[in-house]
Structures are given as C-alpha cells and as structure tokens.
N, C-alpha and C positions, 0 to 999 in steps of 0.2 A: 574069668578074668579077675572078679576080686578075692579067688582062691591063690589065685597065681601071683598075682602082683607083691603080696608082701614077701612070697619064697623069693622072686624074682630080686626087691628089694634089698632082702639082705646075704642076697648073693652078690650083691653087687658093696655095700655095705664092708663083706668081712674079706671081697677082694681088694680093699684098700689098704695105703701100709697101715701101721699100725700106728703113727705120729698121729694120721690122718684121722684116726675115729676116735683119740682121743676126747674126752669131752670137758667142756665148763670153762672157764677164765679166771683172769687175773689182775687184781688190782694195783700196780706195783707202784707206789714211793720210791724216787731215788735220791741220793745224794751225795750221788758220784757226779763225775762231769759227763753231759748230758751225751757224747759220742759213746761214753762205755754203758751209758743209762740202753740208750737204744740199743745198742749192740749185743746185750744181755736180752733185752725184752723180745728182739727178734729172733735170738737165737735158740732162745727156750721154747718159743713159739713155734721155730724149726722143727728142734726134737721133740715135741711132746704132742704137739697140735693144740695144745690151749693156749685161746686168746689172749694176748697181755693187751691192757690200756696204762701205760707208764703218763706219769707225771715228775718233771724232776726239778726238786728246790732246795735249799739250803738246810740242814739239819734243823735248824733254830726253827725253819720257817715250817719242816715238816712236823716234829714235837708241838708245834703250838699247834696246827691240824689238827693231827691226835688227838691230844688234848679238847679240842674242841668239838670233836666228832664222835665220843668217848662212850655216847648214848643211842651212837647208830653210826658205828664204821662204818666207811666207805671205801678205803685201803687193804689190804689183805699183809703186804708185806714190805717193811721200812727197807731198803737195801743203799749201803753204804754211807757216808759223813761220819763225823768226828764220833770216840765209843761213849764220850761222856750224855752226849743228848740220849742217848741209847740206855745208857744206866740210869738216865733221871725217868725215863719211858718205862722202865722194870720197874724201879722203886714203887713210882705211880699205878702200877696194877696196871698199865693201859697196854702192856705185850704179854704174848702168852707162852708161858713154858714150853719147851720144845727139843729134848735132847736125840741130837741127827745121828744117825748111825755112820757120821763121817767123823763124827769130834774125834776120835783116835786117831786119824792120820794130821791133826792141827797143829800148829807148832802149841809151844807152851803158853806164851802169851795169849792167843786166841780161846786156848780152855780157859786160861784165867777169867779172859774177860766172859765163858758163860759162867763158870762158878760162880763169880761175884753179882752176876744177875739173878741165879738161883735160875740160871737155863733159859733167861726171856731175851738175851741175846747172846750175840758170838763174833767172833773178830774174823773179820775174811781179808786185814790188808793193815799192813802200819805203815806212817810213815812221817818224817823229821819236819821239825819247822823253825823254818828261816829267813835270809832273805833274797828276794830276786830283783834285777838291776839291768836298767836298760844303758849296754856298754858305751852305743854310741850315744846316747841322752849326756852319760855322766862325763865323758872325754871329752866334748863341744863345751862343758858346762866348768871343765877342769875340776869337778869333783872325786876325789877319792872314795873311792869303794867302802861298804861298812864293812869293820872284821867283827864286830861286837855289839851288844847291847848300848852300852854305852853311848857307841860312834852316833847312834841316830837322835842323841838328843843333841849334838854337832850342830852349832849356825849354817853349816853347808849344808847341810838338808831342810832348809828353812822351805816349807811347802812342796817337798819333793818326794815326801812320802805316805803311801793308801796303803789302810788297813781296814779289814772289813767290820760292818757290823755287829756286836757280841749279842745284841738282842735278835738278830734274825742266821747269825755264821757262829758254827762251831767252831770256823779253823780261829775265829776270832776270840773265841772266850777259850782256849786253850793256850793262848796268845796271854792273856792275862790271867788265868792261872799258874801258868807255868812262871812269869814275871814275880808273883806272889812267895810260890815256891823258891827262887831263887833268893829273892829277895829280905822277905818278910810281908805279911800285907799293906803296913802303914808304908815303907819306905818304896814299897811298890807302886804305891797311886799318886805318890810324890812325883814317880819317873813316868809313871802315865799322865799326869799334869805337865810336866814337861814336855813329853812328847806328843802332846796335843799341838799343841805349836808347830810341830815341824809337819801335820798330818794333815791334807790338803782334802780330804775326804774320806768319808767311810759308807764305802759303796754295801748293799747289802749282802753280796753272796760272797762265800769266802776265795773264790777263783777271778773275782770279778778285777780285784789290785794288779794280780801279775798278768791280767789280759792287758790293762792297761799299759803297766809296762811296757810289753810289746808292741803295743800299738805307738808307744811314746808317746803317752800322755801326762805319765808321772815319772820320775825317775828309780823310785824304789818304790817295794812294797812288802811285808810282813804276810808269810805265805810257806805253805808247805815247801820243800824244797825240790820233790816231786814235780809238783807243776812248774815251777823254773825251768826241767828240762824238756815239758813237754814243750813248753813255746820252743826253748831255741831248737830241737828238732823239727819245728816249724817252719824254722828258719830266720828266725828273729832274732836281734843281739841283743839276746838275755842271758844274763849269770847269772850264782846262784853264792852264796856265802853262808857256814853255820854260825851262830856266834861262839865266839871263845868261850864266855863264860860258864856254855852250854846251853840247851835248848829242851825245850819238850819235844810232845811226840804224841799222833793220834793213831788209836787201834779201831779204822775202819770197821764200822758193825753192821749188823744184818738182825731183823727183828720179827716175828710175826705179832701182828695189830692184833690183841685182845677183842673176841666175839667177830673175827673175821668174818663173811659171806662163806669165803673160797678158802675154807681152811685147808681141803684136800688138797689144794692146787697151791697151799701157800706153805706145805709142807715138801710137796715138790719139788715145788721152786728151791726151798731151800735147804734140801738135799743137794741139788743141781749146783747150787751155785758154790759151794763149798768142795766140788771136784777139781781136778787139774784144768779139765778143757775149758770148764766156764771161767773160770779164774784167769787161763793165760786170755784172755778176751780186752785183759785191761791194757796188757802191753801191747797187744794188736792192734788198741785205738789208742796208742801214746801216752798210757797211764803206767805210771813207773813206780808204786809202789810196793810194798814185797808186801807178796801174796804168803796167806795163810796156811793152804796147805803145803804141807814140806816136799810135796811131788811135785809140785807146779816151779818150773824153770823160772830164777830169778832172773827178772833181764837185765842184760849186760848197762844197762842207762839208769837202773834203779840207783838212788843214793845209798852208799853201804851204811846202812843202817849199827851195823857192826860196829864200823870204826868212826863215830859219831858220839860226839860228848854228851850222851842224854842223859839229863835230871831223874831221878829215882818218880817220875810222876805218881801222884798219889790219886789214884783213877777211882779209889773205895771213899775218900774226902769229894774230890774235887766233881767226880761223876753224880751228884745226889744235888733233890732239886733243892732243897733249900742251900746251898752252899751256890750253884750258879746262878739264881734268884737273888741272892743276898750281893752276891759282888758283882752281879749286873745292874742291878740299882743303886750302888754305891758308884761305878762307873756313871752313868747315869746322871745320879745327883752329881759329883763330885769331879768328872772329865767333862763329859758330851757339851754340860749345861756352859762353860768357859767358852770366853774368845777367840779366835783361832787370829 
C-alpha cells in the first residue's frame, strides 16, 4: 500500500485540469473599483488555479503601504489607480522592472507610461476627468450644470461640491496637477482657495464623491468621468460634464511590488492582465474606461477619450515623488488648513 499510494496519488493529481494543479498565490493590491478588483482576482484565480487574496484602496493609500512595507512585502502586485502614484513607486525603487511580452500589442500611451518607469510599471486603462452631477439634486435646487473650471467657484455651488483626498486619492492629486498645469501654480491654489469654499468635504477614496452624488448627498463632484457613467447605468441621475477649458487625464497602471514573495505568480498575473479577456472584465463590471490593449473592444459607454479637450499632462513632472509631496503639502498648509 505505501508502494501504491503515491502512483495512485499522482494519478489522480495529473487527472486534474490543468488550472487545477496550478500552484502558489497571490497578493493583489487594487485600485480599481472594488467590482472590477474582485472580478479580476476571481477570474485569474479561474484560469490559473492560483490563490488571490486581493485588498482594495485608493492609490495614495496603497503607495503609502508600499512604502511602508518596503522592508518585508507583503503585496506581490499594485494593479490599477491613477499612473502618477505608480511612477512615484518606480522612482522610489519600491517596484520591480518587468517587461511582458504583451507590451507590443499596447497602445502607445501605455509603452510610454513603462518606458518612463524604466519598465517598473505599464498603463492597462486611461481615462478623462471631470465632473458628475446629480440631475434631479441640481433641478429641485434650480442650479445650473457646470460647463467649466471656473463655473465651480460659482455661489451656486456654495457646499454642493466633494472632491476627494489628495493625500490618500490619486483621482485627487491629478485633480490638482492638472489645475496647476492649466493654470500656473500660484494662480492655481488661488482657485483651490477658492473653491475650498464651495467643497463640503473631501472623502478619502477618489470614487467615493460621485457615489455620493448618486446617492444625493452632494450635488456635484470632481471625478473621472468614467465613473459618471458607471452610476447612471446604475440607474441614478447622474451626468457628466468635461470642462471647456480642458482637463487632465489618468493612465491606469499595473506594478509588481519590489522583493515580492509570489514573483512567479505576480508575473503571471501580469501577463494576464494586459490580454483582451482580462481587460474586457472592466466593462463587464461597469468600468468604462479605454483599455490598454488595442484588441480589447472599446465599450460603446466609454467617454471618447479622442474627442476630449486634454491638457498635454506632464506625467515625467508631475508623476515623481517629490513634485506630489511638494504640492500636497502646500495644499495642505495652504487649502485643507482654511475655513470652509
């Protein structure tokens, strides 16, 4: 019998598929919205047979993780949020070079965004930001819609408008760099002084404003313009507006954690996740923005990113830590610490 038993074992062993004997796990970071987070973790999980344990939080709040874990990962693989936390995570040594043998089928933005890492990340998704508006909030309220930057430092949005966190939300400090860029920086945190005033909170995840919205609890909020249409396919009356005078824009990134556990498995993953089938995963959970690879079906709900007035962003400036440090405590000292 104990001659028998292990043949018998791994007869039984290599009659399984082959997802199935897969072995090892997975540490995933997410921060994407938490339907496409699981939906991916489960779904790699499918085809491969390695365990995922996902965790999912806001870009800001997983960078500081990182950072803090730096001496004993405990994550294997950063996967989605804003590209700038992602280039401050390369800069920093704390991601590990990695070039997939999918970069060739990426559009041209997402090479850029590994080139400019030197390969420690990669763009799997862009997309515009703007604003979203709860129709029936603003029509009770006899408020006019915003078409512009401007509109929001408007008395009629006096406490009607949530923008998230810049210390713990990417979509947030993209929000104010791109303000900068428009701008200038001095005459930029003039308008961020300003529109402190009209900001009735600053919740910390960057999805967390236009939940509100929907829920009618704010009236507007400062927000990719993606997630605008995931609520109203939700069925919520919420709109979506770009500003006139233009906008930024975030290149969704994907990292693996420097000194991972599960590098095998976080190599994988992030092969996998840069095909067509994992990719279209995000329009299947209501994630509408335009995927990476140029096989993967745009969906028909994505904001045409094409015909959208975006700022030349400077993602080589504005993606490195000391520039997000810097004018996160300058927000900081000079917005957060003011009256509302």
């Amino acid at each position: 019998m104990r001659r028998l038993f292990p043949a018998a074992m791994l007869a039984a062993v290599l009659a399984l598929p082959v997802a199935a004997q897969a072995q090892g796990s997975l540490n995933l970071y997410c921060s994407a919205q938490v339907e496409w987070c699981q939906a991916a973790a489960n779904a790699f999980q499918r085809d491969t047979g390695i365990r995922v344990s996902m965790s999912q939080k806001g870009s800001g709040e997983v960078l500081a993780q990182i950072r803090a874990e730096a001496q004993n990962p405990r994550g294997d693989v950063w996967f989605g949020g804003t590209g700038d936390p992602h280039l401050q995570a390369a800069e920093d040594n704390l991601t590990a070079e990695y070039r997939s043998a999918m970069l060739d089928q990426l559009t041209d933005w997402a090479q850029r965004q590994a080139r400019d890492s030197r390969y420690r990340t990669v763009g799997i998704y862009a997309g515009a930001l703007g604003f979203g508006y709860n129709t029936e909030l603003l029509a009770r309220r006899n408020i006019a819609p915003p078409t512009s930057w401007a509109d929001l430092l408007d008395a009629r949005f006096r406490n009607e408008i949530q923008m998230a966190d810049p210390r713990s939300s990417g979509t947030a400090y993209v929000m104010i760099a791109t303000i900068v860029q428009l701008m200038g920086e001095d005459p930029a945190f003039e308008y961020l002084r300003n529109l402190h005033r009209n900001i009735n909170a600053y919740p910390r995840s960057g999805t967390a404003p236009i939940k509100a919205v929907a829920r009618g609890e704010t009236g507007m909020s400062i927000s990719f313009v993606h997630d605008a249409v995931t609520e109203r396919l939700g069925g919520f009356p919420v709109a979506s507006a770009i500003p006139s005078e233009g906008t930024g824009y975030e290149i969704g990134s994907m990292s693996i954690i420097r000194g991972a556990r599960n590098e095998r498995q976080a190599r994988r993953f992030y092969d996998w996740a840069l095909t067509p089938a994992a990719q279209a995963l995000g329009a299947e959970n209501k994630q509408f923005q335009t995927p990476s690879n140029r096989a993967t079906p745009i969906p028909p709900e994505a904001p045409p990113i094409a015909q959208i007035r975006l700022i030349d962003y400077n993602f080589a400036k504005y993606g490195t830590s000391a520039e997000r440090r810097r004018l996160i405590e300058r927000w900081e000292r000079e917005v957060n610490s003011l009256p509302r």
